[in-house]
LUMDRENVEX-926768 format. One line per 10 residues: their letters; for each residue y negated, z negated, x negated of N, C-alpha, C. Coordinates in steps of 0.001 Angstrom, whole numbers. Layout:
A	Y:Z:X:Y:Z:X:Y:Z:X ~ ... .
END
This chain:
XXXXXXXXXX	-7621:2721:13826:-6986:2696:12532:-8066:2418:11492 ~ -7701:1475:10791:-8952:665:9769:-9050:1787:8702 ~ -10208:2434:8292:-10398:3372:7139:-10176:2556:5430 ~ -9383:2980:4725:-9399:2443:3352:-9516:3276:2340 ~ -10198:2898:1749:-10742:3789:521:-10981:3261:-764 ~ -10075:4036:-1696:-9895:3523:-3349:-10006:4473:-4176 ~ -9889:3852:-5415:-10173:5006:-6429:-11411:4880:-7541 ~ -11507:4240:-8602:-12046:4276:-9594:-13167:3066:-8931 ~ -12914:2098:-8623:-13464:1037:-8212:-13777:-246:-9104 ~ -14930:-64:-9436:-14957:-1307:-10508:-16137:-2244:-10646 .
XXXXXXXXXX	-16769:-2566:-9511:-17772:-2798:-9249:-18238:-3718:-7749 ~ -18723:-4653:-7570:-19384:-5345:-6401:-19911:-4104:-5932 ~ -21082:-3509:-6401:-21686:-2446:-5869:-20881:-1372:-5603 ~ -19710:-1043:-5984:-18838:-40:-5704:-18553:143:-4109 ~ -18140:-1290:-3876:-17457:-1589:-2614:-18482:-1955:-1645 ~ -19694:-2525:-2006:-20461:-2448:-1213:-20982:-979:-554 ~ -21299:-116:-1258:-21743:1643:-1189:-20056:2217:-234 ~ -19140:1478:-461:-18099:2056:151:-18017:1371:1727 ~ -18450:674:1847:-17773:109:3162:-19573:-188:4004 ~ -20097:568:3235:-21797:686:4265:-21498:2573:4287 .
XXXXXXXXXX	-20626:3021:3623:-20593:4518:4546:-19528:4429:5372 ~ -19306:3475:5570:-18329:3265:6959:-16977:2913:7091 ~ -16510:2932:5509:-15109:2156:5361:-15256:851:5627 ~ -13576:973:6016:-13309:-663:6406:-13188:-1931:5400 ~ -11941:-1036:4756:-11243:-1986:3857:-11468:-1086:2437 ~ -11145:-1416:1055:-10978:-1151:83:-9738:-1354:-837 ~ -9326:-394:-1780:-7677:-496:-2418:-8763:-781:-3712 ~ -8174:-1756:-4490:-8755:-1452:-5892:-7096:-1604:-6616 ~ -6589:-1170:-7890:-5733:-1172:-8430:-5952:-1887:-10101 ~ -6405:-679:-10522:-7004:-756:-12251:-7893:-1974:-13013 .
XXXXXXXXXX	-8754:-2088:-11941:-10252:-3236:-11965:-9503:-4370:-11916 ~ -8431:-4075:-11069:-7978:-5821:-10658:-6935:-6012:-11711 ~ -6462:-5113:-12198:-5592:-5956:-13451:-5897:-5859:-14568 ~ -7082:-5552:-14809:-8077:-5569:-16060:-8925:-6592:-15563 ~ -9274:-6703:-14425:-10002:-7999:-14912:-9981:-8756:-13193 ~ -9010:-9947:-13234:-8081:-9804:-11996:-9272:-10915:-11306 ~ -10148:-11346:-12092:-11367:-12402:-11624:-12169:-11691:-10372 ~ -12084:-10524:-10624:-12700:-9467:-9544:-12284:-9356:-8559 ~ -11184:-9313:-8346:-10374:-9730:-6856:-10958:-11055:-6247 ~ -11242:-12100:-6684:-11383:-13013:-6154:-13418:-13197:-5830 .
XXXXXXXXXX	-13967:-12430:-6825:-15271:-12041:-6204:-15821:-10910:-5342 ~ -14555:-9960:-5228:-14464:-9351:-3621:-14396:-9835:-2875 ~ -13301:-10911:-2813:-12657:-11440:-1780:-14215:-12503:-891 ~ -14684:-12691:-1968:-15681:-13837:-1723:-16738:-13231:-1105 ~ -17334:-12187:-1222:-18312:-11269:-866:-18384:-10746:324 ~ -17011:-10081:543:-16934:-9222:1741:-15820:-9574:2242 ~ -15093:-10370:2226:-13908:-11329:2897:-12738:-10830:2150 ~ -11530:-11247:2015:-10430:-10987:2043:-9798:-9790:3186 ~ -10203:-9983:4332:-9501:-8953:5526:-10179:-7350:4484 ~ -11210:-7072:3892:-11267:-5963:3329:-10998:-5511:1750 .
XXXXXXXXXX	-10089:-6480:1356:-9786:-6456:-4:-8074:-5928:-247 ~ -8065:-4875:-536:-6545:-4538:-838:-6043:-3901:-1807 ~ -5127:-4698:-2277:-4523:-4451:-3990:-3581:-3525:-3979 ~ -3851:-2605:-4284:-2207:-1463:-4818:-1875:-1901:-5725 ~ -805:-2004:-5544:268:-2375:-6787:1258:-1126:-6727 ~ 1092:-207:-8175:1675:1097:-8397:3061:311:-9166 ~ 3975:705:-8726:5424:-202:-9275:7105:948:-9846 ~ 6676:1201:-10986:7873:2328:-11285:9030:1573:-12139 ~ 10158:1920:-12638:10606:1033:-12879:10967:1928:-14997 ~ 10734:747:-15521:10414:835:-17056:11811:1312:-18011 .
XXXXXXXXXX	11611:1177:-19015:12898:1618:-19930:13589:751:-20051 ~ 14033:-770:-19315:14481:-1547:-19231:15114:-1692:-17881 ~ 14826:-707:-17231:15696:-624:-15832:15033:-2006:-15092 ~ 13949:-2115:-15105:13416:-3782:-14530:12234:-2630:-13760 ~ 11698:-3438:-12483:10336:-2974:-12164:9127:-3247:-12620 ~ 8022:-2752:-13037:6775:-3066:-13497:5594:-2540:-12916 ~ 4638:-3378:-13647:3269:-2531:-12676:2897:-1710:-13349 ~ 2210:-528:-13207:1484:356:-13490:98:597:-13487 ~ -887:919:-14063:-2183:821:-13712:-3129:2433:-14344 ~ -3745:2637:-13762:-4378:4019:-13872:-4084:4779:-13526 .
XXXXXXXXXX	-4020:5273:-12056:-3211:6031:-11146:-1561:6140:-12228 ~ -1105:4784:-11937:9:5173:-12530:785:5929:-13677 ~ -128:5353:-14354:119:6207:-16119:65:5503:-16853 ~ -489:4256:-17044:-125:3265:-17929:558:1720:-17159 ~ 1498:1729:-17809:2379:641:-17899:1520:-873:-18519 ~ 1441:-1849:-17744:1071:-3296:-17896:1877:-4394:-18347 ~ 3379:-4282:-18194:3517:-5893:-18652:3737:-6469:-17611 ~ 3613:-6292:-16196:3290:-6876:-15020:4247:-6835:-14353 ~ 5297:-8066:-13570:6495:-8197:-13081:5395:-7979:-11416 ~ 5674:-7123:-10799:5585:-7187:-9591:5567:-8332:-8383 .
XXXXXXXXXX	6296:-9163:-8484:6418:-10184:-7885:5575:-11030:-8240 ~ 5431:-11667:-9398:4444:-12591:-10322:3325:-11773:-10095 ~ 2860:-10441:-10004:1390:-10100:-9516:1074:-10090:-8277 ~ 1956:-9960:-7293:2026:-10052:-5845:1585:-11201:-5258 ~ 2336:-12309:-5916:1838:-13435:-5449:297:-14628:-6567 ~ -65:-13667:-7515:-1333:-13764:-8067:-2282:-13014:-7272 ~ -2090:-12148:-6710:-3199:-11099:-5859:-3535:-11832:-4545 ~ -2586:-12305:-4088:-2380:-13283:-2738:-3173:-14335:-3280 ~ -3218:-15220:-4262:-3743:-16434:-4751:-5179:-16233:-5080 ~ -5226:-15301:-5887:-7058:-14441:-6329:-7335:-14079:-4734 .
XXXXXXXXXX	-7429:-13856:-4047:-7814:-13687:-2175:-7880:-12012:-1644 ~ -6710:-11283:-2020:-6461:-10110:-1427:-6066:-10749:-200 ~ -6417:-9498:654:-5865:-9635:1792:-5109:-8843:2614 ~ -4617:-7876:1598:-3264:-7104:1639:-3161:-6322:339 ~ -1360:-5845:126:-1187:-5406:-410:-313:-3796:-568 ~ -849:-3233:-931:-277:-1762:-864:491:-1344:-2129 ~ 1446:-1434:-1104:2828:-1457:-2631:3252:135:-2598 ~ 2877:856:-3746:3008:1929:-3996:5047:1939:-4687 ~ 5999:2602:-4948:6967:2929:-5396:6454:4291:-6356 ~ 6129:4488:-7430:5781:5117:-8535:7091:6162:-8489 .
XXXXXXXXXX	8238:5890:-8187:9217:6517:-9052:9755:7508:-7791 ~ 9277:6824:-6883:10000:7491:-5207:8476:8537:-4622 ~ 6970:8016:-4919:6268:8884:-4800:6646:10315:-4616 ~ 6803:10612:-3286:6656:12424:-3596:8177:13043:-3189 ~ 9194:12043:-3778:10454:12343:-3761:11629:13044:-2504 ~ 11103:12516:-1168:11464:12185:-65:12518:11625:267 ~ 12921:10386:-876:13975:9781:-684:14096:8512:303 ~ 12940:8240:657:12369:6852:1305:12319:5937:799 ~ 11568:4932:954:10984:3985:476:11912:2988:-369 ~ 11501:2042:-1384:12466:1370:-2255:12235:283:-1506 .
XXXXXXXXXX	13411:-11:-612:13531:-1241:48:13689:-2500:-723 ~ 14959:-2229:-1722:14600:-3751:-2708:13513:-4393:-3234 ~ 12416:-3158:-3866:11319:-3550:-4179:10340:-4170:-2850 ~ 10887:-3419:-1696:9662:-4213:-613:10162:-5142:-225 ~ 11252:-5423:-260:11924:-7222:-94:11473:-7782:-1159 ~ 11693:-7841:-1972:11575:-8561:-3405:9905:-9215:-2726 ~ 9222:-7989:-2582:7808:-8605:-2454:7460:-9053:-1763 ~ 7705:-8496:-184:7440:-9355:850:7941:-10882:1139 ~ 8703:-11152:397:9693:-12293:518:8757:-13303:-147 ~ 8063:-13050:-1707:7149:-13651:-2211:5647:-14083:-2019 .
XXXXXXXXXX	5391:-13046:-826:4092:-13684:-238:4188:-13534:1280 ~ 2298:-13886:1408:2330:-14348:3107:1518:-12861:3553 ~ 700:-12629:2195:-75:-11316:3222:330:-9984:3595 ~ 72:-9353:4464:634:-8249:4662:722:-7245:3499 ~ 1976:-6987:3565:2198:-5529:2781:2172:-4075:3366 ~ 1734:-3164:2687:1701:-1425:3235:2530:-1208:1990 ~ 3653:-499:2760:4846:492:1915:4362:1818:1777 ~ 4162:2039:759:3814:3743:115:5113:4161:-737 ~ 5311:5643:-358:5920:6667:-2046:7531:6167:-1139 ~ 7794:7759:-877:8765:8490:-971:9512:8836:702 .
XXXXXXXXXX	8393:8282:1857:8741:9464:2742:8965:10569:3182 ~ 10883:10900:3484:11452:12487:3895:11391:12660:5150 ~ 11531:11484:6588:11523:11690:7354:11435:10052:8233 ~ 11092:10641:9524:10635:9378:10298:11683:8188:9906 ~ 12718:8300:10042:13485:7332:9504:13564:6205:8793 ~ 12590:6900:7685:12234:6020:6147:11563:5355:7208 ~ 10335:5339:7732:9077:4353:8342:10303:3151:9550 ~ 11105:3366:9912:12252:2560:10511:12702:2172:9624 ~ 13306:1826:8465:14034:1425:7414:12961:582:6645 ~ 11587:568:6629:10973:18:6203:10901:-1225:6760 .
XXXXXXXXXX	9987:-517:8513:9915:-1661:9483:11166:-2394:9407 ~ 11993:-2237:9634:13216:-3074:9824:13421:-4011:8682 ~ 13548:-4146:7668:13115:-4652:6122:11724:-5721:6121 ~ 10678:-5522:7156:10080:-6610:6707:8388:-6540:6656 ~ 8192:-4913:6738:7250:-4439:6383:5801:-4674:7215 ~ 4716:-4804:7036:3843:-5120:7778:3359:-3727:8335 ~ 3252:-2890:7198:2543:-1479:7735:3426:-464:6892 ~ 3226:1288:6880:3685:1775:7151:2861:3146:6438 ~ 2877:3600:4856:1950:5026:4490:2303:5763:4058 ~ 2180:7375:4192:2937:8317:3974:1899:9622:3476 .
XXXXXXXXXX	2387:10165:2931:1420:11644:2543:2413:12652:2904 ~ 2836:12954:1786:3508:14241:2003:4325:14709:3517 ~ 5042:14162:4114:5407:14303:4943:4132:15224:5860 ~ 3348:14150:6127:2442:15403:6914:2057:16571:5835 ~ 1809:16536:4840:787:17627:4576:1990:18881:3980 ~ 3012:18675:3532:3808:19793:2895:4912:20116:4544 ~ 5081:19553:5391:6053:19754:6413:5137:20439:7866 ~ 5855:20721:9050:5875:20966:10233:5426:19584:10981 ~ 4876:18489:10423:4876:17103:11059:3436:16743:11200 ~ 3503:15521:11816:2278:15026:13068:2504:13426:12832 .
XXXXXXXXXX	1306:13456:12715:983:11707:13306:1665:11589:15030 ~ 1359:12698:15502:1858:12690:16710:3475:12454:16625 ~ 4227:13216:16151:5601:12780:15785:5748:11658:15103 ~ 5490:11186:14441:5800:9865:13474:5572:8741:14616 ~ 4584:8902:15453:4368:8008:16479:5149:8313:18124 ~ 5672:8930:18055:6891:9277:19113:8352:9023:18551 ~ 8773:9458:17101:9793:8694:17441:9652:7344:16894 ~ 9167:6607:16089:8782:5122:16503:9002:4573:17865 ~ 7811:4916:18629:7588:4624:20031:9074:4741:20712 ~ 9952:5704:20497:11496:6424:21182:12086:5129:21122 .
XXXXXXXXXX	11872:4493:19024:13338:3976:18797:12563:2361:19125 ~ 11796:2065:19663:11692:547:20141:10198:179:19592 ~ 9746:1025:18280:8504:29:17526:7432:-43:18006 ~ 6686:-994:17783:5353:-1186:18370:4264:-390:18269 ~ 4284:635:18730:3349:1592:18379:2855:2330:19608 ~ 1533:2632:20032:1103:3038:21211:2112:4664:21753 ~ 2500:5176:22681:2715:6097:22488:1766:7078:23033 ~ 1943:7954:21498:1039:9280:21293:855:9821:22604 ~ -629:10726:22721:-548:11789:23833:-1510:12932:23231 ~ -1015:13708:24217:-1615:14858:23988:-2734:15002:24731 .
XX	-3892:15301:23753:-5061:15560:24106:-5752:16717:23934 ~ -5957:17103:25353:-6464:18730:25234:-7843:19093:25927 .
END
């Protein structure tokens, strides 16, 4: 499982210091839509396969979706789709589509929004914000999804990577099945 690591990233040297302590890949969010030229001199540096854009996406006082930027506290201007496929063009090489509004919720994932996006580009997407139960990660996959991220579920519940990867594995998906190691 490729290590990714984000968070107040604004810098060549940032990502370099990050992925020589042993990360794989990198999320930048904020940097890249303040100054979206930076995406494309990541991309150039340390390839695209380790460049990955969160796109935090809640939806505005206009009932429309938008981007968000600063762990999701300020509002951009930014149609999701039109940045999706600018992030793809600047040389991300995935994108981690956060749901702002489903974060936390355990309602599962906003499928329209991950169609909408996946439909508009070629690189892989990771669905984040608002897994209740294994289900959501099936409702995703099934929809389109390349990958598959969750928090709460493990950390506030009775749940396991080990479970999330058994019933996957049960209901058909491509996923190794888990064992127990003792």
């Amino acid at each position: 499982m490729p290590l990714t690591v984000g968070g107040k990233i604004r810098t060549l040297e940032d990502i370099r210091l990050i992925l020589n302590a042993g990360a794989d890949k990198v999320t930048i969010n904020t940097e890249a839509i303040e100054n979206p030229e930076f995406i494309r001199q990541a991309a150039r540096n340390f390839g695209s396969q380790c460049i990955v854009v969160s796109i935090d996406v809640d939806i505005n006082e206009n009932n429309s979706y938008e981007v968000k930027s600063h762990f999701g506290k300020k509002w951009t201007g930014l149609n999701p789709i039109d940045w999706a496929k600018e992030v793809e063009k600047l040389g991300a090489g995935e994108i981690l589509l956060n749901s702002v509004q489903r974060d936390g919720t355990k309602k599962g994932y906003d499928i329209n929004l991950i169609k909408s996006v996946i439909s508009s580009t070629e690189i892989p997407v990771i669905a984040l914000g608002g897994v209740g139960e294994w289900q959501d990660f099936a409702n995703a996959l099934d929809n389109g999804i390349s990958a598959v991220s969750a928090a709460n579920i493990f950390h506030h519940t009775e749940q396991s990577v080990f479970n999330a990867k058994k019933y996957l594995y049960e209901n058909g998906y491509n996923v190794r099945f888990p064992e127990i190691i003792e």
